[in-house]
N, C-alpha and C positions, 0 to 999 in steps of 0.2 A: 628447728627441724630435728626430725628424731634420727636414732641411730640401732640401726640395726644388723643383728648378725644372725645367720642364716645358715642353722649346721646339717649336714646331709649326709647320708652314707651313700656307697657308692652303687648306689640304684636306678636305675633308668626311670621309673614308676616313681620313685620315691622326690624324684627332682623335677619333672616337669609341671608338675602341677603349682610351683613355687616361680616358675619362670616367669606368669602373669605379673603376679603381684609384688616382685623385687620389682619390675618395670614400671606400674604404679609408683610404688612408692619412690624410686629416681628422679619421676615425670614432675614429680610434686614437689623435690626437690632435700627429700629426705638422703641418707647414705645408707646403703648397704653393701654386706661383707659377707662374703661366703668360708666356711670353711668347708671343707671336702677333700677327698682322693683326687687329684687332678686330673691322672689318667683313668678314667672311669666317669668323669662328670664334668672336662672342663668343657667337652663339644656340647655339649648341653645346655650350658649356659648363654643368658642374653649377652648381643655384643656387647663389649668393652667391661665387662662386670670384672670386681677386683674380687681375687680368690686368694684365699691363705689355704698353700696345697699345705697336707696332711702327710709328714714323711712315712710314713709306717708303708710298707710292700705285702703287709698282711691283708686279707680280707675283700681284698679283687677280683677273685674267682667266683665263681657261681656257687652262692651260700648256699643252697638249695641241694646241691647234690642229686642223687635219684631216689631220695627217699620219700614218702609218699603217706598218706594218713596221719596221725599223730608224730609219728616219729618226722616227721619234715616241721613240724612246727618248734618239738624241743630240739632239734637240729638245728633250726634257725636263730633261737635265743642262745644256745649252747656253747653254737660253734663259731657262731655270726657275731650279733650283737653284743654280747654280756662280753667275748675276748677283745671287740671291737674298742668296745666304750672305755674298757679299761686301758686299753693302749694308746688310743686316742686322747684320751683325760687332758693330760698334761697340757699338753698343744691346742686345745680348745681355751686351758683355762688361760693359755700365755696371750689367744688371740680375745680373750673378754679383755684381762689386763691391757693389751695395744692397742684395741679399739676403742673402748669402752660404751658399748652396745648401752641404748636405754633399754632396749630390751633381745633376750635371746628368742631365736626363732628356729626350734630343734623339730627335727624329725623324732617320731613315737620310736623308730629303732634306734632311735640314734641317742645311745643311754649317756654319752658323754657330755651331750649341751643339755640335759636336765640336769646332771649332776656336776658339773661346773655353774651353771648359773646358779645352783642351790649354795652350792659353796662359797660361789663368790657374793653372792646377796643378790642378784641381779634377778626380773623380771622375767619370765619364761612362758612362750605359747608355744602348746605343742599342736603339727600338724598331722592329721589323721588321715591317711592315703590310702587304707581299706575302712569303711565301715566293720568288716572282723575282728578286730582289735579293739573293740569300746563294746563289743556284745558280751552275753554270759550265754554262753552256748557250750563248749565243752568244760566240765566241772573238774575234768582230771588236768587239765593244762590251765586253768584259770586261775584251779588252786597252787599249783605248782607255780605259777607267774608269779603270785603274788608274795610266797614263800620266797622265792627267788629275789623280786624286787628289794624286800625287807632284807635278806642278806648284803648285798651288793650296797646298799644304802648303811648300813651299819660299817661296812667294812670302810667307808671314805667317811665315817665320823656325821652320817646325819641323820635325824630323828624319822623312823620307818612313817612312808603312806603306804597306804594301802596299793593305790596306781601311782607310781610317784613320776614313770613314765605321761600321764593324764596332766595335764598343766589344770593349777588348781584357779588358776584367772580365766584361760581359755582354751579351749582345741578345737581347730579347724579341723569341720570334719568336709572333705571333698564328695559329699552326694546330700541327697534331703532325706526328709526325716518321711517322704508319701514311700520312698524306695525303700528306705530301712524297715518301713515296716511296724510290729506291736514287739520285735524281740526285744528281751530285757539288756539294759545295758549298765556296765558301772557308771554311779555317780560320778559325775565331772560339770563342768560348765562348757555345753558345747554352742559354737555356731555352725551350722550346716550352712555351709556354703555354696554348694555343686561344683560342678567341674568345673575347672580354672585354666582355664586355657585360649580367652580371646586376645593373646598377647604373645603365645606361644611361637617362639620360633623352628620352625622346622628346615634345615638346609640338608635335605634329603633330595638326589637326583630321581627322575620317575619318567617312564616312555609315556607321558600324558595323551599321545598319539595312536596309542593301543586302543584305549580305553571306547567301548562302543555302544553306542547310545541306544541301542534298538533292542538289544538284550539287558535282563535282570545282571547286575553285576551283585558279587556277593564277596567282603574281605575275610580270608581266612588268616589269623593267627595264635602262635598260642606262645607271645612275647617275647621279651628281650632274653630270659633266663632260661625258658622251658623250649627254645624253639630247635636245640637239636636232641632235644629225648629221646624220640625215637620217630625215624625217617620213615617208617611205613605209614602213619598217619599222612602223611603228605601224598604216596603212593593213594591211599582209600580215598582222600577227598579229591583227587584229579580223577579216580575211575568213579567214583560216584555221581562228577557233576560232568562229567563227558559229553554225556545225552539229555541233560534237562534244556539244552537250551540257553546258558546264564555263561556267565564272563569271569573268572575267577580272579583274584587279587592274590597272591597268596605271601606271606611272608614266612621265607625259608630256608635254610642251611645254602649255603655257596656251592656244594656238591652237587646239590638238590637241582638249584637252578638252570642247569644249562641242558637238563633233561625234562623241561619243563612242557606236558602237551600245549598244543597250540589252543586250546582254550585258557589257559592260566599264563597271567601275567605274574611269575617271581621275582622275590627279591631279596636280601637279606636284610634290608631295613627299607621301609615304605615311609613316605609322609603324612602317617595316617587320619590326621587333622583333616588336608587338605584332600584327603582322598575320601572320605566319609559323605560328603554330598553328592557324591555321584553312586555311592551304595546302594542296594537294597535290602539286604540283611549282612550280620557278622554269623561268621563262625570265631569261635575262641575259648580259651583256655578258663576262663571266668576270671580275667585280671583285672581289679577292680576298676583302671583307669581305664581300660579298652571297654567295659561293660559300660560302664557311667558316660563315655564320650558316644558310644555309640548309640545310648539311648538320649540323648541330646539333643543326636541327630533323626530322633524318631525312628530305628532303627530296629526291626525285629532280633532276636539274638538266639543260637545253637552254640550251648554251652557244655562244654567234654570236662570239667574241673582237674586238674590233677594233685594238687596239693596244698598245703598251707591254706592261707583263706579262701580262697578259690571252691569250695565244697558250699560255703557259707553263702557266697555273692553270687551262685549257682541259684542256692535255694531261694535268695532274692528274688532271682530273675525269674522262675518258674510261679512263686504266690504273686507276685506282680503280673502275671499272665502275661509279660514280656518276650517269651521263649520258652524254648525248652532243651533238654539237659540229656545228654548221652554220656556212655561212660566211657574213658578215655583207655583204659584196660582191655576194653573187649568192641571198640569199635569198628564197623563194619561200615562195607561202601553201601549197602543196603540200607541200613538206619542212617546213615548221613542221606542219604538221599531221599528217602521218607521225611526226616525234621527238615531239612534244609526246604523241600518243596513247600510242608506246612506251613513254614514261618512267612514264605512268602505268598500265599495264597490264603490263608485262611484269615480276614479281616481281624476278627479276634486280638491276633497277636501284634497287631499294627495298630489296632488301636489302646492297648494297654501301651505300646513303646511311647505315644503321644502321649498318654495321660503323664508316665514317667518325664518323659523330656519335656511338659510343661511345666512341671514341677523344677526341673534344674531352671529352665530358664527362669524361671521367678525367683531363682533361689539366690542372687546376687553378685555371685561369683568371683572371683579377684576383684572386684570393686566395692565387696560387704567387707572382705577379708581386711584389704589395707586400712579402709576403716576402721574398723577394730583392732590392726597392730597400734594403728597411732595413739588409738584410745588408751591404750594400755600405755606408752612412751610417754602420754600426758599425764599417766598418772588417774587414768578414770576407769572404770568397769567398762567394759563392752555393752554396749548398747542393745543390741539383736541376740540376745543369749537365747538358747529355746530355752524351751520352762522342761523343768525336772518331769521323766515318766519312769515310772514304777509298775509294769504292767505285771500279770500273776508271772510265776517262772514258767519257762517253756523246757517243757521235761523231755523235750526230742532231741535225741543225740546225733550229731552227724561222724561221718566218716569219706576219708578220700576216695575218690576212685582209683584202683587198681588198673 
């Protein structure tokens, strides 16, 4: 039986999508070991799972800040990951040594379990939790990553990749390759796997007794990290959908809540697994796992992006004919109320969310994944690698919403 270790930063998004496929691979009677921030990631985790918490009190807070456009991206690598990894290091390499992992199983931010498994000699797949992060879409932060990678990689004594973040055996990329699209991506070995969440535990309380069958219901979020930005958003989407008629879900700051009108059901964390088949469209922030879960679900999508990839898995969502995209800077109860009625009435956009969530459900999901960890533990290529695409470059620059 194989062994594996499972390094995570302390991200909501960044962990659940791994919750399937530790579960798998348990079932089957393999070991797995988490490393992580405890308080940040241990409610998260499947029962009984063993976690080697991560002492550092750094890196807990909301990485993201209010910065927004480019600057929320080299914010993210600057002040997030690149300080993370390095403090982290040490502690990752002492839990390969105690373990001894056949193979590491790192998060794409999480620079510390590539760069301990590199140094220890040890086997490395990386998991890809946004499709944004394996595109070549902005050239000033691509290039800069890359320059970046190569320093950090020198500086702990190992020979520069290019992506060295990109596991050069495999990366699990959590969406298919109908949703990504023809954008150019760096060279790597990937599997597209889709969403990974038929295993996912959710122990979230919910007034499932609210919930009413005879109106459109519709979830509004815009995630774990972005969800107290800015509290008038929440004010516009309750006067917007007041009069359409529809049932609102909404997920929202604690203040938020107890002023909630009587069409919207708040809360500050939802079960949104189990709460997605009783939807009829999402509103959201363009966070890759809410986007890709809810297309899943067939699921029409009104997306406000505000930062990091989120601009990117926007633009997805809108050439996929999935949804469409309002700006989160200058949002109005007007235009939410305009897209939101759209997505739900005009067949078009419902039937692009099917063609997308036909695509995940073929896509394998936590069951393609542990697959190809074990291949890798035995020592074999992964079997379901997509084949290389090199499409011409796509000269469209994007930028955040304000």
């Amino acid at each position: 039986m194989g062994r594996f270790l499972f390094v995570v930063p302390p991200l909501t998004g960044h962990v659940n999508p791994l919750q399937s496929i530790a579960v798998l691979l348990r079932r089957q009677g393999h070991d797995v070991v988490w490393v992580g921030h405890e308080a940040a990631i241990g409610h998260l985790l499947p029962p009984e799972s063993n976690l080697i918490g991560l002492e550092t009190r750094l890196f807990l807070k909301d990485p993201k800040g209010h910065k927004q456009g480019l600057a929320s991206v080299f914010f993210l690598y600057r002040e997030f990951a690149l300080p993370m990894g390095r403090d982290s290091l040490a502690e990752v390499e002492a839990a390969i040594d105690s373990f001894r992992p056949d193979v590491v199983v790192t998060d794409q931010l999480m620079f510390s379990g590539w760069l301990a498994a590199r140094r220890k000699g040890v086997p490395y797949v990386t998991t890809v939790t946004t499709s944004a992060s394996i595109m070549k879409v902005w050239d000033v932060s691509d290039r800069w990553l890359v320059q970046t990678l190569a320093e950090v990689q020198r500086e702990f004594d190992l020979e520069p990749m290019e992506r060295p973040d990109l596991s050069p055996i495999a990366n699990l990329v959590f969406s298919t390759q109908v949703f990504c699209g023809s954008l150019p991506r760096f060279e790597a070995p990937y599997l597209f796997v889709g969403p990974s969440t038929n295993l996912r535990s959710e122990r979230i309380d919910f007034p499932w007794d609210r919930l009413r069958e005879e109106v459109p219901a519709i979830l509004v979020s815009l995630g774990t990290i972005n969800r107290d930005r800015d509290p008038r958003f929440y004010d516009i989407v309750a006067e917007a959908t007041a009069d359409m008629g529809v049932q609102v879900v909404m997920v929202a700051p604690e203040d938020w809540v107890s002023r909630a009108p009587e069409h919207v059901i708040a809360a500050p964390r939802v079960p949104q697994l189990a709460l997605l088949p009783f939807m009829s469209a999402v509103l959201c922030h363009g966070g890759h796992n809410t986007v890709c879960e809810s297309l899943a679900h067939d699921l029409p999508l009104v997306v406000t992006p505000i930062c990091d990839d989120q601009p990117l898995v926007a633009r997805l969502v809108l050439e996929s004919g999935a949804g469409l995209r309002l700006r989160f800077g200058r949002l109005t109860a007007d235009a939410v109320r305009e897209a939101v009625g759209r997505v739900l009435e005009e067949p078009s956009f419902q039937a692009a969310a099917r063609r997308i969530g036909q695509s995940f459900r073929r896509s394998g999901g936590a069951a393609m994944a542990t697959t190809a960890l074990t291949e890798v533990a035995a020592g074999l290529p992964p079997s379901k690698l997509a084949r290389p695409q090199r499409p011409p470059r796509d000269e469209t620059r994007l930028a955040c919403s304000g």
